[in-house]
C-alpha positions in Angstrom: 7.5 -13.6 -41.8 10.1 -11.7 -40.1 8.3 -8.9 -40.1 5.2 -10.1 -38.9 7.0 -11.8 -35.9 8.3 -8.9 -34.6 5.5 -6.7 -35.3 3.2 -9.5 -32.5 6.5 -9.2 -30.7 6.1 -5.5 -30.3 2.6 -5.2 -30.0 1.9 -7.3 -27.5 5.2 -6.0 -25.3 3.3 -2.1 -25.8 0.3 -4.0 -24.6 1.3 -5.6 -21.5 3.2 -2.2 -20.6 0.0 -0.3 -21.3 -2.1 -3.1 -18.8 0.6 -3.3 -16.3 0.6 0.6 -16.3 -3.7 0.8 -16.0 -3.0 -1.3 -12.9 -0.9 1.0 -11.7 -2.2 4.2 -12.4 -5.9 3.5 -12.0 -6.4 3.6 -8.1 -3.9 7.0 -7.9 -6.8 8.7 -10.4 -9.4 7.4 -9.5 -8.5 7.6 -5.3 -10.9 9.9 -3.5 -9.2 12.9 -1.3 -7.0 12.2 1.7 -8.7 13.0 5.1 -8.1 16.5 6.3 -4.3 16.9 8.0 -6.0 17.8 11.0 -8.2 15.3 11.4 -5.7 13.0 11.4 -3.7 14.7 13.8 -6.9 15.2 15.8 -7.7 11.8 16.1 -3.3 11.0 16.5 -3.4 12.8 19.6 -6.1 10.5 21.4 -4.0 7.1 20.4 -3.9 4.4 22.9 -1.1 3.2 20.6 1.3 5.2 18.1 4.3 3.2 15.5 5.8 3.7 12.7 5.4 2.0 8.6 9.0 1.9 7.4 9.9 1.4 3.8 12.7 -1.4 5.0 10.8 -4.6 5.5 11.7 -7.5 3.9 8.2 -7.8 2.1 8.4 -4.2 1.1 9.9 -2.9 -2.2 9.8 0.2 -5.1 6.0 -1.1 -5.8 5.0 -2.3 -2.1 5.9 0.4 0.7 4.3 2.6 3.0 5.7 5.4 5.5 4.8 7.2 8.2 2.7 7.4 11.8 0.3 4.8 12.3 -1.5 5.6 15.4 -4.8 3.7 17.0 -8.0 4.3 19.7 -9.9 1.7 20.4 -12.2 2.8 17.2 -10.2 4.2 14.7 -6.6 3.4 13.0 -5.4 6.5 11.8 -1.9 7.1 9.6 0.1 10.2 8.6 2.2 9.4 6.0 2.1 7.7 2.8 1.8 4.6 1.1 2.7 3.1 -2.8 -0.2 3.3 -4.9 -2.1 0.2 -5.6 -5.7 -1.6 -6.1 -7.8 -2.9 -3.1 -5.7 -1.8 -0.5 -6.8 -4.0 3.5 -6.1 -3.1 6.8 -5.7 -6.2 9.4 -4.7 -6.4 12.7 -2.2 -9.2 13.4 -1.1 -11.0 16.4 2.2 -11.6 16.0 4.3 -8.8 14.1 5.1 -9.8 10.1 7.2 -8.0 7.2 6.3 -10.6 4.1 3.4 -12.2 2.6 4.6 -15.3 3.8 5.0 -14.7 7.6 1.3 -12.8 7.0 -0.6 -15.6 5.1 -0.8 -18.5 7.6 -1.9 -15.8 10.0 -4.8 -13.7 7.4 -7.4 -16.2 8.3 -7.4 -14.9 12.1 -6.5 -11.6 11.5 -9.8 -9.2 11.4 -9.5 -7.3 8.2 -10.5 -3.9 9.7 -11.2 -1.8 6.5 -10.4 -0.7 3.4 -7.7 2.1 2.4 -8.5 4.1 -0.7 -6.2 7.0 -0.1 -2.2 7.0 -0.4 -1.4 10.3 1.7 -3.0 8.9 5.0 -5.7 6.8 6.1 -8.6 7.0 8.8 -10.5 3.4 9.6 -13.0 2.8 12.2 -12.2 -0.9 13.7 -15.5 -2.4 13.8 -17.6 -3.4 17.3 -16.2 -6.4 18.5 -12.6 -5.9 17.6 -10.3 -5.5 20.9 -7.0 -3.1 19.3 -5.3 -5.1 22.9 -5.5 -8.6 21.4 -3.1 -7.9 18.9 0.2 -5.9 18.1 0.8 -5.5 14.6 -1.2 -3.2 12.2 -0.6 -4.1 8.1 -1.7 -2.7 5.0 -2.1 -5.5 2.6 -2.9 -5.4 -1.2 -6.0 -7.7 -1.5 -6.3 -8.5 -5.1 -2.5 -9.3 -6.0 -1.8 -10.9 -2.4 1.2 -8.2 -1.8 2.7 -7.3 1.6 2.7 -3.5 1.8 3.6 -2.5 5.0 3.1 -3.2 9.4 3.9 -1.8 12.2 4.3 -3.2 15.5 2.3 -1.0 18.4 2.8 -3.0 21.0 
């Protein structure tokens, strides 16, 4: 009986580890190729707004970071730098600046999601029509399907 116990005991813990590490690993292989370094310099140089994603917000940890330039034009968010790996990765602009999923979630519903981010070593995201860059100050990356604060920057 002993045995048995600890064999479920083990077999299961290898297959959590084995799920949790899918989760983890999936959108690194399967991520498409960052946009060209110049591009994204390219399109840097024409910001109306330029900050910076820092690893040290409180909502940010080992799993949930990024780093780097975020810069914006009135039709594009671009950012030089990197960010953790992780599924289902949003952009939204914010009105007030946040650093944690709570300061961020009575806030989501009016904050425009802007686009999705399926790369890790930079990002380029056309803000949709409609969407005024001026009406708000805070860029964020935000993990969509485990409700995780990555990272924001304040541009104005």
């Amino acid at each position: 009986m002993r045995r048995l116990i600890f064999l479920l005991f083990s077999h299961g813990a290898a297959l959590a580890v084995g799920f949790a590490l899918g989760i983890y690993f999936l959108p690194i292989l399967t991520a498409p190729p960052a946009p060209d370094a110049a591009v994204l310099e390219e399109t840097a140089r024409s910001a109306q707004y330029s900050a910076e994603f820092s690893r040290d917000l409180r909502g940010s940890d080992f799993l949930h970071w990024g780093e780097g330039t975020v810069s914006l034009t009135p039709d594009r968010i671009v950012h030089e730098g990197r960010l953790a790996p992780g599924p289902d990765y949003k952009v939204y602009l914010v009105s007030q600046f946040v650093e944690h999923e709570d300061d961020f979630l009575p806030l989501k519903d009016a904050s425009p999601r802007i686009g999705d981010v399926k790369t890790f070593e930079g990002f380029l995201v056309d803000v949709p029509d409609g969407i005024d860059i001026n009406q708000y100050n805070t860029v964020l990356v935000w993990c969509e399907t485990f409700g995780e604060f990555i990272t924001a920057a304040k541009y104005r």
